[in-house]
C-alpha positions in Angstrom: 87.2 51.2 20.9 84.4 52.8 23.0 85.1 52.8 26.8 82.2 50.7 27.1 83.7 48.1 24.4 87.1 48.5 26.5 85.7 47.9 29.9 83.8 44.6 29.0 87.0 43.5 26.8 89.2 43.7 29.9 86.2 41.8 31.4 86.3 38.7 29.0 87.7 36.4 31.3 85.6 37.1 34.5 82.2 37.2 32.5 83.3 33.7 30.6 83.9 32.4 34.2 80.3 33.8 35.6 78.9 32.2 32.6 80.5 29.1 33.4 79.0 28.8 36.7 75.5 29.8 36.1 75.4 27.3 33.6 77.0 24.4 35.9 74.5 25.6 38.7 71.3 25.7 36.6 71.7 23.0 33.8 72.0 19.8 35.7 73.6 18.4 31.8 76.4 20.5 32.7 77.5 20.0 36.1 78.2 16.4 35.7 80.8 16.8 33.2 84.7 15.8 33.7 87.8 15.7 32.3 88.1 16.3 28.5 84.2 17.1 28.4 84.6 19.8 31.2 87.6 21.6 29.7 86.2 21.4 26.1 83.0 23.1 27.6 85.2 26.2 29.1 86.8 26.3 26.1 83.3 26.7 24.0 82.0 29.5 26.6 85.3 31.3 27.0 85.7 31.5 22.9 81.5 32.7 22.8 81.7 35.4 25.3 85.5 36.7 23.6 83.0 36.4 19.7 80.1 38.1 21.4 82.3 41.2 23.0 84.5 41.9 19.4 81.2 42.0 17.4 80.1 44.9 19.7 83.1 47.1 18.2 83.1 46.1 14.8 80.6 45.4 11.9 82.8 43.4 9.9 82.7 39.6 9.6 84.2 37.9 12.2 85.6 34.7 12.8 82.3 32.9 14.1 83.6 29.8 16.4 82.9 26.1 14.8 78.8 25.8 17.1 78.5 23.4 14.4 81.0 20.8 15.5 80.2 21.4 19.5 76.9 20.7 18.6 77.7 17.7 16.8 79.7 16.7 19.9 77.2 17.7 22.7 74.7 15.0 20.5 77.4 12.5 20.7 78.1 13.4 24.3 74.0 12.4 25.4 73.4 16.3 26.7 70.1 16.8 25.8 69.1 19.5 23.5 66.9 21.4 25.8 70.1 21.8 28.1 72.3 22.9 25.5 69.1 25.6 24.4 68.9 26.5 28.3 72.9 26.8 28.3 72.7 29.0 25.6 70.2 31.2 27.7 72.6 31.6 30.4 75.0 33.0 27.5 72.5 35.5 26.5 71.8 36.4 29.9 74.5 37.0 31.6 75.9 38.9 28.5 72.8 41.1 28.5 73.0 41.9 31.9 76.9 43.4 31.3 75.6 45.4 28.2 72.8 46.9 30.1 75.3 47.7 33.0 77.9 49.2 31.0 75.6 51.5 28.6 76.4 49.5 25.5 74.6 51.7 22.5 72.1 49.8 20.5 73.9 49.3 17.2 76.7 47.2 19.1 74.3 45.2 21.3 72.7 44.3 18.0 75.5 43.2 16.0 76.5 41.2 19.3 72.9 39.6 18.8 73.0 39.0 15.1 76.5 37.2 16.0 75.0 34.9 18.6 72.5 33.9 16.8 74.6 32.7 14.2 76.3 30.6 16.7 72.7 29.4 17.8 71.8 28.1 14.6 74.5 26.6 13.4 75.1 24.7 17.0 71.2 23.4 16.2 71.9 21.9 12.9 75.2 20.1 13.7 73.1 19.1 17.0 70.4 17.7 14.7 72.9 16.3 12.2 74.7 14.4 14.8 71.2 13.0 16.4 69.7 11.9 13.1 73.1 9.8 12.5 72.6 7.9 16.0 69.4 8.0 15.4 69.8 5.5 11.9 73.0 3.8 13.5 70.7 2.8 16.4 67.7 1.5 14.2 70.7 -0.5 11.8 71.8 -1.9 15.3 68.0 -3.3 16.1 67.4 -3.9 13.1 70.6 -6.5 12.7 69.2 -8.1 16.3 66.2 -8.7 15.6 67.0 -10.4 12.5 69.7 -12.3 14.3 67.2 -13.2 17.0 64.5 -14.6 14.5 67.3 -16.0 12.6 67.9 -18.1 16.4 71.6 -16.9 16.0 71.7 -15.3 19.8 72.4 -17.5 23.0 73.7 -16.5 26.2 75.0 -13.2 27.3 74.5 -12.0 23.1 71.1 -12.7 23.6 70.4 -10.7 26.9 72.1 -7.5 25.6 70.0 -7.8 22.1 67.1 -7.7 24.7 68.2 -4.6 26.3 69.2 -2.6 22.9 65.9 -4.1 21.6 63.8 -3.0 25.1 62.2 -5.9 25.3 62.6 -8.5 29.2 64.9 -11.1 28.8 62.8 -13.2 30.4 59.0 -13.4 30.2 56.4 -14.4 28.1 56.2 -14.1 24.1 54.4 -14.1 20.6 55.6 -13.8 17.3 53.2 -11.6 15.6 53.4 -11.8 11.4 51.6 -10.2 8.6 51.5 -9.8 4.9 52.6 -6.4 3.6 50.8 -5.2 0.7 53.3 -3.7 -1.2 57.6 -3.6 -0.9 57.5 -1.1 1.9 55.0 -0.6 2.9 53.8 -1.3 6.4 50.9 -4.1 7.2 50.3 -3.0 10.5 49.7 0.7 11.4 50.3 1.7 15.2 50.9 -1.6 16.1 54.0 -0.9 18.6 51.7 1.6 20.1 48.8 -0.4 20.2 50.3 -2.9 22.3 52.3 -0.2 24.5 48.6 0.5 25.7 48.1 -3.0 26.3 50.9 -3.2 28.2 53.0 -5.2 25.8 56.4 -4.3 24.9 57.3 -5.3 21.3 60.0 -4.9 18.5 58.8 -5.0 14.5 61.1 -5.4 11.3 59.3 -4.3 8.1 60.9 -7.0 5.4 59.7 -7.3 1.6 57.2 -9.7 2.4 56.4 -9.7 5.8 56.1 -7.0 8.6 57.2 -9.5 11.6 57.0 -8.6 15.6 58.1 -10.3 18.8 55.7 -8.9 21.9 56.4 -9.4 25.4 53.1 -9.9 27.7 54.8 -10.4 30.8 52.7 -7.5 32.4 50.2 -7.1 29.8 46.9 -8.3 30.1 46.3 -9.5 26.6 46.6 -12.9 26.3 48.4 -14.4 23.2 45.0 -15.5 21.8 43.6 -11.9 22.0 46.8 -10.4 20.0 44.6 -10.7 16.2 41.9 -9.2 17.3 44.0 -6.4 18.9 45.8 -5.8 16.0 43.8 -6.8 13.2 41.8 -3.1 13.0 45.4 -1.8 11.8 45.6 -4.2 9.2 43.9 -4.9 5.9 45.0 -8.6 5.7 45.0 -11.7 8.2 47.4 -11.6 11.5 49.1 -15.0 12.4 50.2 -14.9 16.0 52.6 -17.7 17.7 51.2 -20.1 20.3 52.9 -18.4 23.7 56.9 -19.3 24.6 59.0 -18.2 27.2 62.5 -18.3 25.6 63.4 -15.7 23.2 65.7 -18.2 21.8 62.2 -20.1 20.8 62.1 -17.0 18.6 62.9 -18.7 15.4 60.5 -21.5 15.8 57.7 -19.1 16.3 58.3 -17.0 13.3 58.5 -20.1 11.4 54.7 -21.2 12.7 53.3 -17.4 12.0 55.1 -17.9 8.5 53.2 -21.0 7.5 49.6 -19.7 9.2 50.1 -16.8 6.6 51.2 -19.1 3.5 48.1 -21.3 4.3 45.8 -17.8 4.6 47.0 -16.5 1.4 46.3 -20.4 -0.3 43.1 -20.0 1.1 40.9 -16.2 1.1 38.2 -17.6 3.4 40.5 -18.1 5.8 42.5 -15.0 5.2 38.8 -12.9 5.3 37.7 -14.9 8.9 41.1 -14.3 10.3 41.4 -10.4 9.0 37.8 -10.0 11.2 37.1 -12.6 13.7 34.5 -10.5 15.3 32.4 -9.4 12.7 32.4 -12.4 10.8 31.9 -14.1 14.9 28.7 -12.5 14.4 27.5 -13.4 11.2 28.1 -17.4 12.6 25.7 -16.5 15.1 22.9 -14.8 13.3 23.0 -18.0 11.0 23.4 -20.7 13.8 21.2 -18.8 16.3 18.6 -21.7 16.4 21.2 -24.3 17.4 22.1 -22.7 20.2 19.4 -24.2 22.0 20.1 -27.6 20.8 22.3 -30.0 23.4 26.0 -29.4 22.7 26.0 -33.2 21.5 23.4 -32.7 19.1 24.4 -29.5 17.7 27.9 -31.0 17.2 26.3 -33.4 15.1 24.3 -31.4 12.7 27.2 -29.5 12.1 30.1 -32.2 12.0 27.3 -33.9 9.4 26.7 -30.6 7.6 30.8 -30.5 7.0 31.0 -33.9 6.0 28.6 -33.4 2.9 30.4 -30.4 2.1 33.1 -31.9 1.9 31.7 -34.8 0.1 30.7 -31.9 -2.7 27.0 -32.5 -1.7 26.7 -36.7 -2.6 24.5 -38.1 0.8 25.9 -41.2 0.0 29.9 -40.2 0.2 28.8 -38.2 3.2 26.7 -41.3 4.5 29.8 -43.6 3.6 32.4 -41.1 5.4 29.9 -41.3 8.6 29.3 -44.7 9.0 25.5 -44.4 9.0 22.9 -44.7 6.4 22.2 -42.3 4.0 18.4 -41.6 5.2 20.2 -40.7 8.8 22.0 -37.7 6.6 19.5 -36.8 4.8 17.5 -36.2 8.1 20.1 -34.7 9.8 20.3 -31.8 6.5 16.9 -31.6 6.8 16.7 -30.5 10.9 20.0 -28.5 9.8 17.3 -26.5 7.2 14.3 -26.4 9.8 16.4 -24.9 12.8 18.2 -22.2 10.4 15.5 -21.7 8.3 17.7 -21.9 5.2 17.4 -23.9 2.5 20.5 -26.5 0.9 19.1 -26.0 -2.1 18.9 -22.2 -2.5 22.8 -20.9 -3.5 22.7 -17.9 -1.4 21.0 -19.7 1.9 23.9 -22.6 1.3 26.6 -19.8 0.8 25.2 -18.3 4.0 25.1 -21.8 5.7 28.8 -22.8 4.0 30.8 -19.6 5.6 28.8 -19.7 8.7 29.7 -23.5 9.4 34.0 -22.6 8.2 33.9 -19.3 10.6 32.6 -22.1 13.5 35.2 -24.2 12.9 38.1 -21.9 12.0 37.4 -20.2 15.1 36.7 -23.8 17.2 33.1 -22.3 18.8 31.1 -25.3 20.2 
């Protein structure tokens, strides 16, 4: 063994201990630990600093301790990777600093570096391996809550601590927000969690076969309920159904429930699906073709229209319509007719009546005066 070799060999212990304390004094991670943690953390650095000083005298392959598994545990333990990185600085370091101080030639230093590394990389992976595992135990964890929660199988202090591992307030104001996925998945709403995070909102989402379902908290948010489709619906190629407001998680269930049969109703009917996928383009098109009402009283505009619906419901007879109205058929016939003036479409032309027909269901899908 060189006399450089020797002299940092009788050194092992001291330089393990001035690692030891660098690292407790720079990497806050560190300092905090106790008991079991604390010793097994001496024990790591002291059996580093005895493998970095053997692979200065010898190329041959040595026993490289088990990073791996301290990895592994320092996920498991909640120390953050960037302190374990920085810990692993210190190492370098304060090895270095001994090398340069006790003339260490270059071909040892750098078999001492190749050795570390090792370590390094291998701590890494079983770091990575370990966080990847909480990482799918946690999401199996939310995952079972929030189905429990729409299920309305939490109550008490159950349901308060599935609000805290789901990070959403226990208490506060809620929507159930649903939508069709088109394919098994695949998800029907892009960004949404992120969408709303912007907003304000804190929400949850559970990606099932059928439906992608979310529960949002607007406590602080300053989206309304009534705004949430509209939010949401650029990040989605089919209709959102949003619950009314609650402010009980344990109305959960119910909610779901509502959203569930909004959707079933949307996919009966593909008007409804195509006015609720884009309320406020199709908003638009409603007032392009109603924009001569709009002078009209409210009462009388109400009228034309409620009158218009009736005949298209009555599949275009004046007298079912009359009969459904309690008025004469002339009266109907007239009321069509100012209908035709003030839009300046025709009942008679098929594209003018399409025109007039989706204009009339976006008005009342949508409830506009």
């Amino acid at each position: 063994m060189s006399e450089a070799g020797q002299e940092l060999a009788h050194a092992t212990e001291e330089i393990a201990d001035t690692v030891i304390g660098r690292i407790r004094a720079s990497v806050p991670a560190y300092r905090a630990l106790a008991g079991s943690g604390a010793e097994e953390f001496r024990q790591s650095i002291r059996s580093h600093v005895r493998f970095a000083l053997a692979a200065l005298e010898s190329a041959a392959v040595l026993d490289v301790p088990d990073t791996r598994e301290e990895g592994r545990r320092s996920a498991e333990g909640g120390i953050p990777f960037a302190a374990v990185l920085a810990a692993c600085q210190v190492v370098a370091d304060c090895l270095w600093e001994r090398l340069s101080a006790a003339g260490t030639p270059l071909p040892s230093a750098a078999r001492m570096w190749t050795g570390l590394q090792t370590c390094v990389r291998q701590l890494a992976l079983g770091y990575q391996e370990e966080s990847l595992h909480q990482a799918r135990a946690d999401e199996q964890r939310r995952t079972a809550l929030l189905d429990a929660l729409l299920a309305g199988r939490l109550d008490g202090e159950d349901l308060s601590q599935a609000a805290d591992v789901l990070r959403i307030p226990a208490r506060g104001t809620y929507a159930v927000i649903a939508a069709q996925v088109p394919a098994i998945g695949r998800n029907a709403l892009l960004r949404a969690e992120t969408t709303l995070q912007a907003s304000g909102a804190a929400s949850v989402w559970r990606l099932g076969p059928d439906l992608e379902v979310g529960v949002a908290c607007l406590s602080i948010s300053h989206v309304q309920p009534g705004e949430l489709a509209e939010l949401l619906h650029g990040h989605c190629a089919g209709p959102v159904a949003v619950s009314p407001a609650y402010h009980d998680l344990r109305e959960s269930a119910a909610a779901l429930r509502l959203v569930t049969e909004d959707l079933r109703r949307a996919s009966a009917d593909p008007l409804a699906a195509a006015i609720a996928a884009a309320p406020d383009v199709l908003a638009r098109v409603a007032e392009v073709v109603f924009a001569e009402l709009a002078g009209l009283p409210v009462a009388e505009r109400a009228l034309l229209l409620d009158t218009f619906g009736a005949w298209l419901a009555c599949h275009g007879s004046v007298v079912d319509t009359a009969g459904s109205l309690n008025c004469h058929p002339n009266t109907v016939w007239s009321r069509l007719r100012k209908l035709e003036e003030r839009t300046g479409r025709s009942l008679t032309d098929p594209r003018q009546l399409a025109e007039l027909s989706l204009a009339y269901r976006i008005t009342r899908e949508n409830q506009f005066p």
